[in-house]
C-alpha positions in Angstrom: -35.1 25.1 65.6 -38.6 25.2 68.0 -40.3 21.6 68.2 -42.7 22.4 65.6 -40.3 22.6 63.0 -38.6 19.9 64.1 -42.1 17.6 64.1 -42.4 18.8 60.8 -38.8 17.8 59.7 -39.5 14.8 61.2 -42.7 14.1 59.3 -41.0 14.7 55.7 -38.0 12.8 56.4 -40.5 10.1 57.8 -42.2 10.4 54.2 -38.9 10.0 52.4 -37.4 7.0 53.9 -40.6 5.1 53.4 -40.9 5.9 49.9 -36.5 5.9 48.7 -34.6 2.8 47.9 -31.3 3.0 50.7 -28.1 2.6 48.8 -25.8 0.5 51.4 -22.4 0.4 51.6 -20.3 -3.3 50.6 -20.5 -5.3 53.3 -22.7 -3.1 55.6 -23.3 -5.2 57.8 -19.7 -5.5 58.7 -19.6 -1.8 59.6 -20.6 0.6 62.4 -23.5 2.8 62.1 -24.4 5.9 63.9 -27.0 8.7 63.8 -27.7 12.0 65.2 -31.3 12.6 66.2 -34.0 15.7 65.8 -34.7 15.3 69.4 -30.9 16.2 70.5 -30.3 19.5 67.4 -29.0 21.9 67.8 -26.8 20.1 70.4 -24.8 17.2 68.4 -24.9 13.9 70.5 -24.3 11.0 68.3 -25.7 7.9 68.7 -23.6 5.0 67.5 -22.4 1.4 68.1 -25.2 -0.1 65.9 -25.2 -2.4 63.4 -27.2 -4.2 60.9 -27.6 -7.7 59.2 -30.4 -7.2 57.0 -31.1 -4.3 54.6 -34.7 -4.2 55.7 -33.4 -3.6 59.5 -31.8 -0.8 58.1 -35.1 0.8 56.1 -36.9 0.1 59.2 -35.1 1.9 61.5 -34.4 5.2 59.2 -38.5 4.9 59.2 -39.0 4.8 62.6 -36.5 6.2 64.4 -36.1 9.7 61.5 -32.8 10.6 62.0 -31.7 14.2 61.2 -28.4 12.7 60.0 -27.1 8.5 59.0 -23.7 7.6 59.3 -21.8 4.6 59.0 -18.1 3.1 59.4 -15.4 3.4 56.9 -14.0 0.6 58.8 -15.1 -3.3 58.5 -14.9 -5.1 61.8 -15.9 -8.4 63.0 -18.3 -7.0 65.8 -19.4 -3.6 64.9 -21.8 -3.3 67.2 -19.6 -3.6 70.2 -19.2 -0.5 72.4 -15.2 -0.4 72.7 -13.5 0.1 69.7 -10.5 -2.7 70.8 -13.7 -5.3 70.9 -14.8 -4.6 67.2 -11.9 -6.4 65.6 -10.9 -3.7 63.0 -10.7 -5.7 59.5 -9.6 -3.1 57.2 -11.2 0.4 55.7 -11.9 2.3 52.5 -10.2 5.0 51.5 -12.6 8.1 51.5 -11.3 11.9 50.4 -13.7 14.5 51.7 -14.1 17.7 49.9 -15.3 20.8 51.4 -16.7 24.0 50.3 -15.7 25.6 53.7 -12.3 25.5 53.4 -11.8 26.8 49.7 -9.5 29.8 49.9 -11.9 31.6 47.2 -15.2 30.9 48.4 -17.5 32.2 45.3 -19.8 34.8 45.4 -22.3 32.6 46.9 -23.7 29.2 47.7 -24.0 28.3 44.2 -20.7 28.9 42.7 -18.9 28.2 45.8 -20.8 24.3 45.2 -19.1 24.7 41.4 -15.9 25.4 42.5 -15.6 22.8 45.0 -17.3 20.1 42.5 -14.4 21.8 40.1 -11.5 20.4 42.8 -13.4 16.8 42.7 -12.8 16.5 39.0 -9.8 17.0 39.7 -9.2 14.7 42.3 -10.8 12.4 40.6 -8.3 12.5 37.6 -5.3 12.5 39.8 -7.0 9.4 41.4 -7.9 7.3 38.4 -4.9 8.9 36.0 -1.6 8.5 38.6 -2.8 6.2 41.1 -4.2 3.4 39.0 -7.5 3.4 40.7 -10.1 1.7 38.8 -13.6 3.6 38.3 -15.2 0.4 38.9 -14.0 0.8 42.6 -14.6 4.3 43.2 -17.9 5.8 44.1 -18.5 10.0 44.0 -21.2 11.4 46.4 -22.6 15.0 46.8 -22.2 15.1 51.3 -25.6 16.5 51.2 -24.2 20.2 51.6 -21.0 21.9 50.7 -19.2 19.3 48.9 -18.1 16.0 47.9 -16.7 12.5 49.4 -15.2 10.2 47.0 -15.4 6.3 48.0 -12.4 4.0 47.5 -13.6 0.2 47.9 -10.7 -1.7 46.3 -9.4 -4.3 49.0 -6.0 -3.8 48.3 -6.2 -0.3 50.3 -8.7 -2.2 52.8 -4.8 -3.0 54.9 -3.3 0.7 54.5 -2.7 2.1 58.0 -2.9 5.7 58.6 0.7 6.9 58.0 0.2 5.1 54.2 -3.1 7.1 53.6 -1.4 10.3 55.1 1.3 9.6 52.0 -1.3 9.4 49.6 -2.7 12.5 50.6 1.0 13.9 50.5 1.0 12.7 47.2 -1.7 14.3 46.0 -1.3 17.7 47.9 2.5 17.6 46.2 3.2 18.1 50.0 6.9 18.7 50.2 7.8 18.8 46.1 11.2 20.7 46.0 10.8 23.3 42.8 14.7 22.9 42.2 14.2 19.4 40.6 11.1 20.9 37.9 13.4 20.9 35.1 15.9 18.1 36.6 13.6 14.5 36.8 10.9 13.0 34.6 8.6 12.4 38.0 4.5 13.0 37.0 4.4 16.2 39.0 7.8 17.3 37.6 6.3 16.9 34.1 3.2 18.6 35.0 4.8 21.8 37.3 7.5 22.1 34.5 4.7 22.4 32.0 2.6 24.9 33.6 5.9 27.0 34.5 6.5 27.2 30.7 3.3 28.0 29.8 3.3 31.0 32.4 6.8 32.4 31.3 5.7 32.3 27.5 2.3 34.1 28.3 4.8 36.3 29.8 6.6 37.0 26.9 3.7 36.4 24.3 0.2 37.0 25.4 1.3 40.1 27.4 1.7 43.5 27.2 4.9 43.8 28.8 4.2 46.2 31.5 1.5 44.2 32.2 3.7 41.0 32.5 6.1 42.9 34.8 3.3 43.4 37.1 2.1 39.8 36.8 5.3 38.7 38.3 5.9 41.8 41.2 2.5 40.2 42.7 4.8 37.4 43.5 6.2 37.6 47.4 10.4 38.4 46.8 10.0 39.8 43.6 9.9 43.5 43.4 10.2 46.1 40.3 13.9 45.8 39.1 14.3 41.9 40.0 10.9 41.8 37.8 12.8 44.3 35.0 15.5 41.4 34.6 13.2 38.7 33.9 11.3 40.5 31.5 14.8 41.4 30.2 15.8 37.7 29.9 12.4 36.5 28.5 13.1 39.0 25.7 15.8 37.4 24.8 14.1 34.6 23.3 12.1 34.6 20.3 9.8 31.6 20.3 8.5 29.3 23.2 10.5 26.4 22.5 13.9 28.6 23.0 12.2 29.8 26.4 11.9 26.1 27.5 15.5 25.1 25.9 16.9 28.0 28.5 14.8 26.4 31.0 16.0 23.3 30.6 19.2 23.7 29.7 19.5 25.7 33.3 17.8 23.2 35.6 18.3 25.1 38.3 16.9 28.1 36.9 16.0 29.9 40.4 19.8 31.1 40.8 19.3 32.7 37.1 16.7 34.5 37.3 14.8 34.2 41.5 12.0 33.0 40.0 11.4 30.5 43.3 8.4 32.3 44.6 6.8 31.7 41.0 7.6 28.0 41.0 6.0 27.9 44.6 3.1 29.5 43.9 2.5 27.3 41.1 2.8 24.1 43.0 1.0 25.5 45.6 -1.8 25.9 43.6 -1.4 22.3 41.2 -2.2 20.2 44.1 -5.6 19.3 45.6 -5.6 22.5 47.8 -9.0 21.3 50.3 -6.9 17.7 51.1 -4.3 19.8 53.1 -6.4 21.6 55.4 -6.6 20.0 59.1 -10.6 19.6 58.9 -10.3 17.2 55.9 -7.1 15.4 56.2 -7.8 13.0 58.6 -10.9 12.1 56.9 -8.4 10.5 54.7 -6.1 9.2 57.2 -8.7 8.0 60.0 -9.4 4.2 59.7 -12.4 4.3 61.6 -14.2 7.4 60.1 -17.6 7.6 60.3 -19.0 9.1 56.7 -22.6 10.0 55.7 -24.7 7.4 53.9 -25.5 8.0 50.6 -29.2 8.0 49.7 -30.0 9.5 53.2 -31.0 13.1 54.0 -28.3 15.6 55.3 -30.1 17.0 58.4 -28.6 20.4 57.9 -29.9 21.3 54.5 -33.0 18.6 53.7 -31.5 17.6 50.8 -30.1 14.3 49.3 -26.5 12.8 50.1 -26.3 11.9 46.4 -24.7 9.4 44.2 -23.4 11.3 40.8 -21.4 8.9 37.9 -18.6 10.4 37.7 -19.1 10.9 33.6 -22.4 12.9 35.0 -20.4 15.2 37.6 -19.6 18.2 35.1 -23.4 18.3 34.7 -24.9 17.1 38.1 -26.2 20.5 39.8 -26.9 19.5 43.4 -29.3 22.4 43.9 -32.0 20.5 41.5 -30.1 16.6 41.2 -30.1 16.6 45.1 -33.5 17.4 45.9 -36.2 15.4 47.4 -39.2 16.8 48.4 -42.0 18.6 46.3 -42.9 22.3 45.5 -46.2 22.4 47.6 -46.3 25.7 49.3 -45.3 25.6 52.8 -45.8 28.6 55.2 -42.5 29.5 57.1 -41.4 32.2 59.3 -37.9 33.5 58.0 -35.8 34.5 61.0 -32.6 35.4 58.9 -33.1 36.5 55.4 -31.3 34.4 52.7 -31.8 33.7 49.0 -31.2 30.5 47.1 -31.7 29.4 43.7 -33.4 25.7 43.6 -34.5 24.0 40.3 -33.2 26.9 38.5 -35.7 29.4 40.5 -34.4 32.4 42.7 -35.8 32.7 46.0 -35.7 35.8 48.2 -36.9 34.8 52.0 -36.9 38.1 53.7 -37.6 38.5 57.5 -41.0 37.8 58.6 -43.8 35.3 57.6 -44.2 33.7 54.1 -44.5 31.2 51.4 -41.6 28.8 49.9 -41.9 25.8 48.0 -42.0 22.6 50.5 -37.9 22.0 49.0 -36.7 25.8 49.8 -38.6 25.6 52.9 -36.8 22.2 54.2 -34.0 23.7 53.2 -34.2 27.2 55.2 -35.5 25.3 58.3 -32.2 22.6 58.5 -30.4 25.5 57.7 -31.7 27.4 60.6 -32.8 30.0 59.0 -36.3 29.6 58.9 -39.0 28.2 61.7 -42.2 25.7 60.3 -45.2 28.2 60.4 -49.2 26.3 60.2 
């Protein structure tokens, strides 16, 4: 990013800040804020240790000082702005999940649908959260990060106290980190009811919504299960008429896997009912960190131009963030594309080849933070 395209950042993001009403965090001026500049990109150097007792200190500096990208504290202390973390006085945290585009095993076949699929693991985060923990909507806040995915806000003060190892069990929890598949069929536990269910439903499509050689090489794509181990599972299935004599076998025999091997099955299964972008190492210590710092929503995310966003969560299945998250006009702007890329914005596909020309001023924000793209006058 040369320094005219970062003046030029600088001058929209200026315009924003000055015109946007800041949504703050509870208590925000109990919490630590940091920001990385223009000035320092590509090189991140974050400037932190500040805080804030007014909301207009906070406007004010965002309109002076243009950050590329606004942080502040999960954490509440009783002196944020002190430079050693001991001399903050730590008072308790949120509990924040953050969901991440890059770490979905099937990453879409581009920007767009990988952003649906990863809005697709929120909703189901979100259900897990409200439906088995108890948490109350009223204390739960959903936000688009600005980029590739979502952060989910927890303010209820009763997980204000948890220390990491209790977060790292709720993510466990919610993961179904260490779930034994013998004891599907054996306890009445919520993720035993819901594993045993989908089991059941995949052994009956199996038997009933499959052509049979078609089943049997459903089931060799399993790890340990080859053609004649396959062969006798079919075999067995067969045996049964109707779906609720396929789940009387199943749990009659609780511990079905030394009938018929089908452990890889039950594995894959509960590999794949959990919230699969909570286990990887890049986002479970957002979870577990009690002094994370997390973007603010209502700022800009300096590596795409557009809008950390709020989003009900009754408006998530609709919110698309490629036209909900956008802030800036569709004035023309003349850019000089230094890596091709297409993106569809407002519902409008955009092909920026290699060279000089025209986007609308939101494409073109959006292909400069990206770095893809350099501010041409």
């Amino acid at each position: 990013m040369n320094f005219r395209t970062k003046q030029f950042l600088q001058m929209k993001f200026r315009e924003y800040y000055t015109r946007c009403s800041l949504r703050l965090p509870p208590s925000f001026d109990r919490r630590e804020w940091g920001f990385i500049m223009f000035d320092h990109l590509p090189e991140v150097r974050m400037r932190r240790h500040k805080a804030f007792g007014a909301e207009g200190e906070v406007a004010e500096y965002l309109g002076g000082m243009v950050p590329a990208h606004v942080f502040y504290s999960t954490a509440y202390y009783e002196y944020p702005a002190a430079h050693s973390m001991i001399d903050k006085g730590w008072q308790g945290a949120d509990l924040i999940f953050d969901l991440d585009a890059d770490h979905l095993k099937r990453k879409g076949e581009g920007f767009e649908e990988m952003l649906e699929l990863v809005k697709r693991e929120t909703i189901r985060l979100l259900e897990l959260l409200v439906e088995d923990l108890g948490i109350s909507t009223r204390d739960l806040e959903v936000v688009f990060s600005g980029s590739r995915g979502y952060h989910i806000h927890i303010y209820d003060t009763a997980v204000h106290s948890l220390e990491s190892g209790a977060r790292r069990e709720i993510v466990d929890y919610l993961t179904v980190t260490g779930f034994d598949h013998r004891t599907v069929f054996k306890d009445v536990s919520t993720w035993s009811r819901r594993i045993s269910t989908e089991l059941l439903d995949f052994f009956c499509d199996l038997r009933f919504s499959m052509d049979r050689n078609e089943a049997t090489k459903k089931l060799q794509s399993f790890d340990e299960i080859g053609r004649q181990r396959s062969q006798r599972i079919m075999s067995k299935l067969y045996g049964y008429n109707t779906p609720r004599e396929i789940e009387a076998y199943f749990r009659l025999h609780s511990g079905f896997e030394q009938n018929v091997a089908l452990k890889p099955v039950a594995e894959s299964i509960i590999e794949s009912a959990g919230i699969s972008l909570l286990r990887r190492e890049t986002d479970e210590p957002v979870t577990t960190d009690v002094r994370r710092l997390i973007r603010l929503p209502s700022s800009l995310h300096g590596g795409s131009g557009l809008v950390v966003t709020p989003v009900e969560m009754e408006k998530l299945e609709e919110f698309n963030p490629l036209t909900d998250a956008l802030a800036f006009t569709s004035q023309p702007v003349n850019v000089i594309c230094t890596k091709a890329f297409e993106i569809t914005m407002r519902e409008e596909r955009f092909t920026a080849r290699e060279g000089k020309c025209e986007l609308p001023e939101y494409a073109a924000i959006y292909g400069m933070c990206r770095g893809m793209c350099e501010y041409d006058q």
